[in-house]
C-alpha positions as CSV (number, residue, x, y, z in Angstrom):
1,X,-35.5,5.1,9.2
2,X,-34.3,1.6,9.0
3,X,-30.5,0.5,9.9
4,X,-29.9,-0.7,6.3
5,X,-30.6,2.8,5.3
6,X,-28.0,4.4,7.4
7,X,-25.6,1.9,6.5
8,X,-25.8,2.0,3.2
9,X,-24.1,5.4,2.4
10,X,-20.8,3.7,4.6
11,X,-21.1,0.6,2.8
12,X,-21.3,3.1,-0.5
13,X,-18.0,5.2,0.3
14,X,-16.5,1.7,1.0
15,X,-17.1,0.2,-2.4
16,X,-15.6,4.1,-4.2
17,X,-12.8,3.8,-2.7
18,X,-12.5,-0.1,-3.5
19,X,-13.3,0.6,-7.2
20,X,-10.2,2.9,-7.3
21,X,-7.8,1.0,-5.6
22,X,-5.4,-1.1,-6.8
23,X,-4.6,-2.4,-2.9
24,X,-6.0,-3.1,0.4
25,X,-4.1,-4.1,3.7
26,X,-6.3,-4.8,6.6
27,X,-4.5,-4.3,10.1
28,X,-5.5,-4.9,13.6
29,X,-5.2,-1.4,15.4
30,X,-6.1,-2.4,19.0
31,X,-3.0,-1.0,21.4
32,X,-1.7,2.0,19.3
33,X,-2.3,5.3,21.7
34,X,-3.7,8.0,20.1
35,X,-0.7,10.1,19.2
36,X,0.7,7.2,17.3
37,X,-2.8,6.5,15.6
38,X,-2.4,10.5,14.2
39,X,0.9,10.2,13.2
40,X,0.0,7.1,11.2
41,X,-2.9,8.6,9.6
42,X,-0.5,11.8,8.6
43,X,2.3,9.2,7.5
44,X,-0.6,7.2,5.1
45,X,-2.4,10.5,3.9
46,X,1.4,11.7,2.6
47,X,1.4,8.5,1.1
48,X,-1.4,8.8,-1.0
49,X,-3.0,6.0,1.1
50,X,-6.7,5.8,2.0
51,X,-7.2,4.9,5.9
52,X,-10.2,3.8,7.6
53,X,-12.2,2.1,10.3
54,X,-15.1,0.6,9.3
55,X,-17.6,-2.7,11.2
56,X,-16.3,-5.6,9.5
57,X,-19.9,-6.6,8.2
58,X,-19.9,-3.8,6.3
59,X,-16.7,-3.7,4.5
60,X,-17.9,-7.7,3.9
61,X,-21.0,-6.3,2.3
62,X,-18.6,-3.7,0.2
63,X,-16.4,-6.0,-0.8
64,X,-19.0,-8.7,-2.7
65,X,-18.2,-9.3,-6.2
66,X,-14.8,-7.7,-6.6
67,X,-11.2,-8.7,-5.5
68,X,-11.1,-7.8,-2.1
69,X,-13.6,-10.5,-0.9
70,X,-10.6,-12.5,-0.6
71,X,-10.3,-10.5,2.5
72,X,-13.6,-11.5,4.5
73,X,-11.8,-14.3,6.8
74,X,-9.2,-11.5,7.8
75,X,-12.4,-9.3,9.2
76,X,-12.1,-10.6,12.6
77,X,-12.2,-8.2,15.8
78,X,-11.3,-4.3,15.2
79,X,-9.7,-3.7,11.7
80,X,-8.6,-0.9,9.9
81,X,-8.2,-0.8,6.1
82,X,-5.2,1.0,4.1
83,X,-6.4,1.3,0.0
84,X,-3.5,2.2,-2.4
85,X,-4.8,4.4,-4.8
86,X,-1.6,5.6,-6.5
87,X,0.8,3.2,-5.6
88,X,0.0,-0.3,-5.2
89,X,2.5,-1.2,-2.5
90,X,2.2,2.3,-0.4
91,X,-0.1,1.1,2.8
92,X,2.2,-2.0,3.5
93,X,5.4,0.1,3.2
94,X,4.0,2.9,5.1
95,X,2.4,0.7,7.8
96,X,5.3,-2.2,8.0
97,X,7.8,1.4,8.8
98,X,5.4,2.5,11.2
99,X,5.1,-1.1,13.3
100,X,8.8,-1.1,13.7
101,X,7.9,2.0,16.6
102,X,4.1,0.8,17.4
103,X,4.2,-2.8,17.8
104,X,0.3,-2.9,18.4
105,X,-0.1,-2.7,14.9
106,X,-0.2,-5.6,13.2
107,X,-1.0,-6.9,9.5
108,X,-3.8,-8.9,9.0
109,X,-3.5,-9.4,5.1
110,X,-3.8,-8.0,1.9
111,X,-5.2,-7.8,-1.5
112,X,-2.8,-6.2,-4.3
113,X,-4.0,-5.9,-7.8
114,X,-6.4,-8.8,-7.3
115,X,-3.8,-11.0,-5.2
116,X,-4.2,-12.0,-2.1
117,X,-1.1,-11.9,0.5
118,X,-1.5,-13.2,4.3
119,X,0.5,-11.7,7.1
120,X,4.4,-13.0,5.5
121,X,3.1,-12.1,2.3
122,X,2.1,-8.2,3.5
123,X,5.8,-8.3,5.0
124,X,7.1,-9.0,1.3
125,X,5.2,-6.3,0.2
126,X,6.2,-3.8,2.7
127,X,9.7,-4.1,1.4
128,X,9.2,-3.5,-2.4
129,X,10.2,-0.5,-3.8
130,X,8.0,2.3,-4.6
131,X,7.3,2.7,-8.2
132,X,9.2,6.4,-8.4
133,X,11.9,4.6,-6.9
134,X,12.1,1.7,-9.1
135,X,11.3,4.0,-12.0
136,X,15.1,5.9,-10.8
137,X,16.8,2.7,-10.4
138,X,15.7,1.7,-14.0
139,X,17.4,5.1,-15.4
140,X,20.2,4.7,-13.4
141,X,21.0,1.4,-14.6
142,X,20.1,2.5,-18.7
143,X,21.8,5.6,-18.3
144,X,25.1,3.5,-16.8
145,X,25.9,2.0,-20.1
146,X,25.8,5.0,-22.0
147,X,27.7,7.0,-20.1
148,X,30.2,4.2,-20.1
149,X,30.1,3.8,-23.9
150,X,30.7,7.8,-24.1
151,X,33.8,7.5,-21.9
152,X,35.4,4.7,-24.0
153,X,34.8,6.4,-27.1
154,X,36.0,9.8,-25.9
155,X,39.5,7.9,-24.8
156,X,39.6,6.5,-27.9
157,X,39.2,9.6,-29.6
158,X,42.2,11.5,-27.2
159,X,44.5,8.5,-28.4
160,X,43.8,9.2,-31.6
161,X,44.7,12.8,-31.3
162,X,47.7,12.1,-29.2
């Protein structure tokens, strides 16, 4: 059996979980000790996040003809690859909280929803909102003028009783 062969069902998982992504962060693991390399992989898994380590050449070969080709200059020494499948901006939130404690881990760039972001960029990222979060701070700030219009009209009301 050739070594194309036995590549080709990596480079095939690659490109299913790059067709249902909507984000990719690539990091550069090298330093993180094996208990913190667990608790990452539990924190991204809660998450909803995707996290692997694959060779470079063959997440290069995955990657032809769709969005995340924009990463192929980051693919430089060991990287590890967080895809968002639910939420877009997940893996950098989930990673950038996890760096603050493992300092070994660092971005090496991103590709959300077709855009690419370099090291700043994934920083940016990291500190957007979730979208169930963002979802509650848009009801929040709806529901604040109703109740406020309710208030008013019930004083209005008790004045005109009184």
């Amino acid at each position: 059996m050739a070594k194309v062969e036995l590549k080709q069902p990596i480079v095939d998982e690659i490109r299913g979980h790059v067709e249902k992504a909507s984000s990719a962060v690539l990091v550069d693991y090298r330093g993180l000790t094996v208990e913190q390399d667990t608790q990452l992989r539990k924190a991204l898994r809660e998450a909803g996040v995707v996290y692997k380590v694959y060779k470079n050449t063959l997440m290069k070969r995955a990657f032809e003809g769709t969005d995340f080709s924009q990463l192929d200059d980051q693919l430089d020494g060991p990287s590890a690859i967080a895809f968002g499948m639910e939420d877009a901006t997940a893996p950098a939130r989930v990673l950038n909280k996890f760096m603050k404690d493992a300092p070994a881990l660092e971005f090496k760039g991103a590709v959300v929803e077709g855009t690419f972001y370099d090291v700043e960029g994934c920083k940016v990222l990291a500190n957007i909102p979730g979208r169930d979060e963002l979802i509650s701070k848009l009801l929040g700030s709806l529901q604040s003028p109703i109740t406020n219009l309710a208030r008013v009209l019930n004083q209005i009301a008790e004045q005109k009783e009184a």
